[in-house]
C-alpha positions as CSV (number, residue, x, y, z in Angstrom):
1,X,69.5,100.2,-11.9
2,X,66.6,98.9,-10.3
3,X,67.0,100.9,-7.2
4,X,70.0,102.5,-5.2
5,X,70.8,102.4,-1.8
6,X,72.4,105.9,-0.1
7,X,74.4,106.1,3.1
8,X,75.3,109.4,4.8
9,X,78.3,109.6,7.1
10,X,79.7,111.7,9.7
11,X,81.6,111.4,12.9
12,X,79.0,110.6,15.2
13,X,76.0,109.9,13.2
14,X,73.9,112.3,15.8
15,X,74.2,115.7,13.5
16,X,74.9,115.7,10.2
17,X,74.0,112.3,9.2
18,X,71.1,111.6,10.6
19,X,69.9,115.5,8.8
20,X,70.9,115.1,5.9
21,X,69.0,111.0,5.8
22,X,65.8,113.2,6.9
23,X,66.4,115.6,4.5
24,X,66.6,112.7,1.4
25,X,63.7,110.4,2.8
26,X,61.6,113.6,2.6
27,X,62.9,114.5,-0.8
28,X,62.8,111.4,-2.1
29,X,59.2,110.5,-0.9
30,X,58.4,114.3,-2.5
31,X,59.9,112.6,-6.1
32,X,57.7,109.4,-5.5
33,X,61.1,107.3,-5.4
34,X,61.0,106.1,-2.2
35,X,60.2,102.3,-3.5
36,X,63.9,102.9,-5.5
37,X,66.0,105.0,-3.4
38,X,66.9,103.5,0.1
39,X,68.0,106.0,2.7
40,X,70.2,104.8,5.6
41,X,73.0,107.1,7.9
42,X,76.3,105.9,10.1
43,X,79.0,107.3,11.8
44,X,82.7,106.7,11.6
45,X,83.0,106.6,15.4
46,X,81.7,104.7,17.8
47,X,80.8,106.9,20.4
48,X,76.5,107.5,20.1
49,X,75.3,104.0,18.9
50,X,71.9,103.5,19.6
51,X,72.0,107.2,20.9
52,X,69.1,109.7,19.6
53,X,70.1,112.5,17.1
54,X,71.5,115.8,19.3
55,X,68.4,117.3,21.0
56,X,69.9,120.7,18.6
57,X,69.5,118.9,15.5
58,X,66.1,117.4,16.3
59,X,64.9,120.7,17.1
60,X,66.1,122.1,14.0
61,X,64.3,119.9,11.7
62,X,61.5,119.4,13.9
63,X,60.9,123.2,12.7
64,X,61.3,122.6,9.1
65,X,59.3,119.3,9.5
66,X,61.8,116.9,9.4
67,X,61.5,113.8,11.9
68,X,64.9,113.0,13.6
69,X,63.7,110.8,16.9
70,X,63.1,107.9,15.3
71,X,66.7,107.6,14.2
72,X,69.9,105.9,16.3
73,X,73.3,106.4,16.1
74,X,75.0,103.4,14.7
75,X,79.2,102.8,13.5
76,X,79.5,102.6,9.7
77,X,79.8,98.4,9.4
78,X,82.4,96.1,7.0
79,X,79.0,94.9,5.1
80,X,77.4,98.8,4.2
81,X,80.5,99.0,1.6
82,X,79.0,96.0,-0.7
83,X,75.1,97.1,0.7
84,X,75.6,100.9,-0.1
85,X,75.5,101.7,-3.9
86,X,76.9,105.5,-2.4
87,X,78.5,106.2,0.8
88,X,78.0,109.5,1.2
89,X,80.6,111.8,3.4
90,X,79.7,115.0,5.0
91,X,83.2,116.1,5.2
92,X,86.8,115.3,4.2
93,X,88.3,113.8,7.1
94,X,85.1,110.9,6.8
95,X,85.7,110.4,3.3
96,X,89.2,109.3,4.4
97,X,87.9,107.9,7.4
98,X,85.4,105.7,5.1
99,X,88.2,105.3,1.9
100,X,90.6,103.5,4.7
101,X,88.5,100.5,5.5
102,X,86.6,100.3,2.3
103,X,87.8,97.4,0.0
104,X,89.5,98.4,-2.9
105,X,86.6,97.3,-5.4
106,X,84.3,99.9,-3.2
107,X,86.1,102.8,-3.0
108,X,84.3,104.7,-5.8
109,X,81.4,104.6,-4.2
110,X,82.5,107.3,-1.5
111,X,81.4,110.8,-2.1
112,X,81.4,114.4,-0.6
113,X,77.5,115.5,0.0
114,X,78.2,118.8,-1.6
115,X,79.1,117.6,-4.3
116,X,75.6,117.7,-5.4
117,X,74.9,120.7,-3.7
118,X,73.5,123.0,-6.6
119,X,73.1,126.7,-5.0
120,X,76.1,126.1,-2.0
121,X,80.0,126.3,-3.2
122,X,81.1,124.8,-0.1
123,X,83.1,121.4,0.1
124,X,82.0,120.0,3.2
125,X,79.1,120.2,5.7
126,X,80.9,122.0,8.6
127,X,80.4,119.8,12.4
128,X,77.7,121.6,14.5
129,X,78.1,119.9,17.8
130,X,80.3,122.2,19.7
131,X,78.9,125.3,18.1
132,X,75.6,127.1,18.5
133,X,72.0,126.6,17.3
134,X,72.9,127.9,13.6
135,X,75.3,125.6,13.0
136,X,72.3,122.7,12.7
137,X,70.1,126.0,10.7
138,X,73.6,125.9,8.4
139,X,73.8,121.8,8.0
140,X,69.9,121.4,7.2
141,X,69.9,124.5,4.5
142,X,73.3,122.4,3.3
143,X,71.3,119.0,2.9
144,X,68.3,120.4,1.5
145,X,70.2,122.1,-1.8
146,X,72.4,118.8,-2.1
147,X,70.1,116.4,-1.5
148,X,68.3,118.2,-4.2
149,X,70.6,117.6,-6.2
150,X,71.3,114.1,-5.0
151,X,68.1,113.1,-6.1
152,X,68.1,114.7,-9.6
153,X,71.4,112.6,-10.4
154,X,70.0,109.7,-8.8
155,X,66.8,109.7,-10.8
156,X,69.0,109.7,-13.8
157,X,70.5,106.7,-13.2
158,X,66.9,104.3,-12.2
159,X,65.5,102.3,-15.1
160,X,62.3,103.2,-16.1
């Protein structure tokens, strides 16, 4: 592969999402692959397109550096399962979310983000929105160590 293109998902695309897309551009600019990885984020729901990322989670990375407020809230679209060489599920209940209107031929593309997690044990990256400010501190450590990880397999797969 010349390059792959990576889509996180959540509910909303306003926490977890649009974190953990941060997360990878930074990671993936920090591996000088940003000409071969493309970075994107959607929700399952429809509820915050064209909304900001929670004020919470911009703060959050804000203090680790990350750059949230550039990013809107958008609904996963028919076209992302052919554009999206990964659709990338924060939790369980997206994956299924995702695997029920994915075409058939697709469906293999649709993956847990901890997966790749490399330090973390945990399945899925818990929903911070009707918690407290650790919750985003939880979902942004969660990123960092999968993305991590993330990027490492992806680099394996790029042609030289």
């Amino acid at each position: 592969m010349n390059s792959i293109a990576v889509c996180f998902v959540c509910l909303g695309n306003i926490c977890r999402s649009p974190s953990a897309e941060a997360v990878m551009l930074h990671q993936v600019a920090q591996a000088k692959l940003a000409d071969r990885i493309i970075v994107d984020s959607a929700g399952t729901g429809d509820w915050h397109i064209g909304h900001p990322p929670d004020d919470r989670a911009q703060r959050a990375a804000k203090r680790r550096g990350y750059d949230l407020s550039a990013l809107r809230g958008r609904q996963i679209a028919a076209d992302d399962f052919a554009r999206f060489d990964l659709l990338i599920a924060m939790d369980d209940m997206n994956a299924a979310a995702l695997a029920q209107i994915c075409p058939p031929e697709h469906r293999d593309k649709i993956r847990l983000l901890m997966e790749f997690a490399t330090r973390d044990d945990s399945r899925v990256v818990v929903d911070p929105y009707f918690g407290g400010d650790e919750g985003f501190e939880r979902v942004l450590d969660q990123c960092e160590d999968a993305c991590e990880g993330l990027v490492k397999a992806l680099r394996a797969q790029l042609v030289v």
